[in-house]
N, C-alpha and C positions, 0 to 999 in steps of 0.2 A: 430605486428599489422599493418593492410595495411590499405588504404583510399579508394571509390570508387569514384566514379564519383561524388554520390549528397552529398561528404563530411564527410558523417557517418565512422565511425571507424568501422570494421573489428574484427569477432573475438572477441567479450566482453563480459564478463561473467558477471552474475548477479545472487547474492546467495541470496536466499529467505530461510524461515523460516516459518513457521505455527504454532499456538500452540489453538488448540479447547477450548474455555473458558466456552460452554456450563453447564458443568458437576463442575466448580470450583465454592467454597464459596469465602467467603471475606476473611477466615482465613487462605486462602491455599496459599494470595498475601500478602508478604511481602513488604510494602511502605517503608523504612527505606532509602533507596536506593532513590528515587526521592526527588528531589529540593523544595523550597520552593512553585513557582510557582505551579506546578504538584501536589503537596499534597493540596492545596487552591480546584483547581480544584475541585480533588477528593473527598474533604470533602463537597461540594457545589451540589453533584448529589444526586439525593432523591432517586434512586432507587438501591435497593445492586446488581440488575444484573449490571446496567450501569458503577456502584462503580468497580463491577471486572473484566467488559472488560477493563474498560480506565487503570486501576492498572495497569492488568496483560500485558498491550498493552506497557505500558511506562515501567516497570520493566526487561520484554523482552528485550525493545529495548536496554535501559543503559547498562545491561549486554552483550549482543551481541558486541555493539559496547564499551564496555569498553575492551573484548578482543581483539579485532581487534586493539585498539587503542594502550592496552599495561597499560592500569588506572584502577584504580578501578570503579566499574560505578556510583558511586555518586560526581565522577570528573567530568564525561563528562558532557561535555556544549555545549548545541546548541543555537542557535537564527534562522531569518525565515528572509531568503532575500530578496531583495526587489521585488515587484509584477510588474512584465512586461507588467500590463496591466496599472495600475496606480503609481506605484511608492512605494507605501506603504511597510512595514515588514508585509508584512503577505504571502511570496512566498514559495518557497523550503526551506523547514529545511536543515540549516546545522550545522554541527559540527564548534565549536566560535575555534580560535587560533590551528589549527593543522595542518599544508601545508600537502596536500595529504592527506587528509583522504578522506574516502568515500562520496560519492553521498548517502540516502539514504531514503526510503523510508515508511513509517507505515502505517495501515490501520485495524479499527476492525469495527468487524459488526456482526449482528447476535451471533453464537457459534464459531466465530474465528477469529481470528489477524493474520495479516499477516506482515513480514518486510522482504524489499527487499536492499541491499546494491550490489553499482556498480559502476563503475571507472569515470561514464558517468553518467549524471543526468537520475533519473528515478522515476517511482510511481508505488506507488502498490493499488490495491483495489480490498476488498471484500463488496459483496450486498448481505444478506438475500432476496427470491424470497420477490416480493410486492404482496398484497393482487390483484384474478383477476381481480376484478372489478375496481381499481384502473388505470392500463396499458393503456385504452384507453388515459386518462387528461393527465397520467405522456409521453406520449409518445408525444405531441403535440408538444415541446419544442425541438425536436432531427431533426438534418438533414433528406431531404425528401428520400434519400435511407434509412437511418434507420427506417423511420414513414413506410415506403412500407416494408421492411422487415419484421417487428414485426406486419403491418398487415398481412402478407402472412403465418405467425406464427399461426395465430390466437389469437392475442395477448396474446400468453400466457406470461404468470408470468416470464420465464427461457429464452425465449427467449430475453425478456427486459432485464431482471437483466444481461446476457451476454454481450449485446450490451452497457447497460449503466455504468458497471464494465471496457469496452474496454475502453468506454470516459472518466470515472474519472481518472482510470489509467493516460491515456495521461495528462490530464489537469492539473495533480499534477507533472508528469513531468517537463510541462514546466513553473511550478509553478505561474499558475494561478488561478487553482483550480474553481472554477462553476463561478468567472470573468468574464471567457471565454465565450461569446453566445455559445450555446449548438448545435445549428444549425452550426457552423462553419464549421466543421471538423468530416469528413465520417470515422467514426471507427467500421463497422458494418463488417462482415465479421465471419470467424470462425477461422484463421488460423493466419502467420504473416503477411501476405497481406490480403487486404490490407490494407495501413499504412498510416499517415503524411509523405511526404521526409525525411528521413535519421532518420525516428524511427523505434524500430521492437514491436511490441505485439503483448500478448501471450496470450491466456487464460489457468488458474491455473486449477491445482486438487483440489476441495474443496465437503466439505459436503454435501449432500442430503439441496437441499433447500436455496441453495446460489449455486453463480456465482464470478469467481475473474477472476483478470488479471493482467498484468503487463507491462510496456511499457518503454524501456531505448532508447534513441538516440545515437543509434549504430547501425549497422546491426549483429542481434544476435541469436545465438539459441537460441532453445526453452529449458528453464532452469529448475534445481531440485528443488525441495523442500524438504525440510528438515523439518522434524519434532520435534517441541521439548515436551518436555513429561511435564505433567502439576506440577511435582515438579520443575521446572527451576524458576519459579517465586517464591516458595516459601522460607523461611531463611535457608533450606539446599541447595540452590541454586545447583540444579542438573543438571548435565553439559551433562547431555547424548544429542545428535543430534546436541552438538552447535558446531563441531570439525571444518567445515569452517571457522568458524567466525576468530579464530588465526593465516591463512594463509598471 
């Protein structure tokens, strides 16, 4: 792996994962596997869609990164570092006691979750389109190349959810999360440029009707996605599409 000039690393892969939660019930997500916290949560949401994104979104993740780590996934433990904008635990998750484990990433929304892991801190995010009427208010708050784009858009619905998928991305990166003034930081574009210095984003293959992305600091291809089949969260925990994850 080489260095360029503005310091980003070279060369860094970042494996992502998808799994569509549209079409799943409650019964198809096996909770046994998440922590004390995690199941509080879950039991605390009034609505069974929201009950089986947040399940299916956390039972993914454990599993994933329980191969990767070489544990079972009701071992892994993460906590949330400290926020670069004030101090606090509420920053990038990471993995609690494991030198060298992954950077990684989660994110659900709409009919799908997405998890990205990478050697280099990074985030992932997916947006279900916003209602159109809605894009002129929501877009008020976005730097002035992004407020000019998505007008040139005609504000449509996909053109926002793109642009605004770019920035969350980023912003969970550098684990500050919507801390960040919104207007800071020009992530409008279509491709890996352009970028903050020494980060690359991408935008994802996703569903009809949603916009994702993903954003590591590195200079990086544009990455796979990997599919996981909606038995992986269930208690025959189906292991088809996770074969990165053990690398």
């Amino acid at each position: 792996m080489t260095t360029p000039l503005g310091g980003a690393p070279t060369g860094a892969a970042v494996d992502l994962w998808s799994l569509r939660v549209g079409a799943l019930d409650e019964a198809a997500v096996d909770p046994r596997e998440l922590d004390a916290e995690e199941r509080g949560r879950l039991e605390r949401l009034r609505r069974a869609e929201d009950r089986v994104r947040y399940g299916a979104a956390h039972v993914a993740l454990r599993r994933l990164l329980g191969t990767r780590l070489g544990v079972e996934p009701a071992e892994v433990a993460y906590f949330r570092q400290a926020c670069p904008c004030c101090g606090a635990p509420h920053g990038r998750p990471a993995v609690l006691g494991v030198p060298g484990a992954p950077h990684f990433s989660l994110s659900h929304g709409g009919d799908w979750v997405l998890i990205a892991m990478a050697a280099h801190p990074v985030g992932v995010d997916v947006e279900p389109y916003p209602a159109a009427a809605d894009v002129p208010g929501l877009t008020s708050v976005l730097h002035p190349r992004e407020r000019r784009e998505i007008a040139e858009g005609a504000f449509a619905p996909a053109v926002f959810a793109r642009i605004w998928a770019r920035k969350e991305a980023y912003l969970k990166g550098l684990g500050t999360g919507l801390g960040r003034a919104l207007d800071a930081d020009y992530l409008g574009g279509t491709g890996a440029e352009p970028a903050p210095e020494g980060w690359s984003v991408h935008g994802l293959p996703v569903g009809d009707g949603h916009a994702a992305a993903v954003a590591v600091r590195a200079v990086a291809a544009g990455p796979r996605v990997d599919t996981l089949g909606p038995g992986f969260v269930g208690a025959g925990q189906e292991r088809a599409g996770q074969g990165r994850a053990g690398r």
